[in-house]
N, C-alpha and C positions, 0 to 999 in steps of 0.2 A: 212911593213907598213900595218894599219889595214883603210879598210875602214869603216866607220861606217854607220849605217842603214840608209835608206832614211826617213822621216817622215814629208807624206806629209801636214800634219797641219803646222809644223814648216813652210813651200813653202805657204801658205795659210796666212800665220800671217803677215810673211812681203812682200806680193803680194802686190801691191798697183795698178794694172793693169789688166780688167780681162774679160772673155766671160761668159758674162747671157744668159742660155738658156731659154727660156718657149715655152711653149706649143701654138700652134696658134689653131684657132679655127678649123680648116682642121684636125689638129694633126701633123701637120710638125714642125719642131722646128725653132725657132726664137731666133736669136741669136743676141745680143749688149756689144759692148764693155763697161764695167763701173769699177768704181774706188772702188773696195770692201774695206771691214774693217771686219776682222774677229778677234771676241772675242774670244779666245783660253776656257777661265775662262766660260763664258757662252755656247761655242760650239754653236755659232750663227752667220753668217755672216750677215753685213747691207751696204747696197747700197740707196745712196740719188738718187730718181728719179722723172720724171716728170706726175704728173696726164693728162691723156688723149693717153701718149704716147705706141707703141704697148706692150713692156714687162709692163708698168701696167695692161694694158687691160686683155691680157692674163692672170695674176697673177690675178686680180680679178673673173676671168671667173674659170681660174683650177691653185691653187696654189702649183704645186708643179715645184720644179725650179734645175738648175745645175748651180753652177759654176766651170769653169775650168780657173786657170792661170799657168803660164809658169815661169821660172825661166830666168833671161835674157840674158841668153846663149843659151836660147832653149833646153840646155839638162835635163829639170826635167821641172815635170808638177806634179799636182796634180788637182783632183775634188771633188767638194763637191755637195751632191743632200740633199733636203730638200724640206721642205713647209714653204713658205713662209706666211708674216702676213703682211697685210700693214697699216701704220698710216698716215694721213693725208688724202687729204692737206688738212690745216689748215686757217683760215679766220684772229684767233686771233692772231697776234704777239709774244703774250703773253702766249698763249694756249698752251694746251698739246702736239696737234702734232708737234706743232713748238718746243715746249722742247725737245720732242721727237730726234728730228734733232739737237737739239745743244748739246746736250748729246753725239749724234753721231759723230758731227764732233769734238769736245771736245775728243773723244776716240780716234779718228784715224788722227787726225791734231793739237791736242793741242788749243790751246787761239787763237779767231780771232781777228783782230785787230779792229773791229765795230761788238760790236755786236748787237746794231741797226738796222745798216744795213742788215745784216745777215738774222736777224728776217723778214724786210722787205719784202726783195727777197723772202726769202723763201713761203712766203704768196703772193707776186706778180707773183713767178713762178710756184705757183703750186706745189709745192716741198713733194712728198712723201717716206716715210721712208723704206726699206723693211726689215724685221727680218727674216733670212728663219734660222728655225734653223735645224742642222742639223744632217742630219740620216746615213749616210754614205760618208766614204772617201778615195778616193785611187788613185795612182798615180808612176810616181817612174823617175829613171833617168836614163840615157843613159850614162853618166859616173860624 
């Protein structure tokens, strides 16, 4: 029996579970769980988050970012480190950063079921986009 190679973008594609690091203003790292979507095709991960919150903050301040998620066995991880880009938030409903975000969840979730609504919140909550795209990745498994 052959084992075949780890590859951790393949771990990265259908993550849907994950640890964002950034950088805090001290230079300690600041760590939040969020729900990534990684573009294979673009080599960009994006994460919907909230304007004012600490990993925006810091992403605004110095954008360069990790993510790490795990396999749900625990035995395989991978990381990806990049710079991130942030869009939003957005005022218009209708606007670009708010496209921006339904582009996204449109990639990693398929059709919402209002996407009225959607647009709403996303403009009520503040909701900003992150694109880090990425520069390195490595990772592997334990069996």
């Amino acid at each position: 029996m052959t084992d075949t190679p780890f590859d951790p973008r393949a771990l990265l594609a259908e993550s849907r579970l994950g640890v964002l690091a950034t950088i805090k203003a001290d230079g300690r790292p600041q760590l939040s769980p969020v729900t990534p979507f990684y573009d294979r095709e673009a080599d960009v991960i994006q994460v919907s988050m909230t304007e004012g919150r600490a990993k925006t903050v810091n992403l605004r301040r110095d954008p360069r970012a990790t993510l790490e998620v795990t396999r749900p066995d625990g035995w395989a991880w991978a990381t990806a480190e990049g710079t991130a880009t942030l869009t939003g938030p957005g005022s218009d409903p209708h606007g670009p950063e708010v496209e921006a975000l339904v582009r996204y969840y449109r990639a990693a979730a398929g059709e919402h079921p209002d996407w009225d609504e959607y647009r709403a919140v996303m403009v009520s909550d503040r909701r900003v986009l992150m694109t880090m795209a990425v520069t390195h990745v490595y990772g592997g498994k334990v069996r």
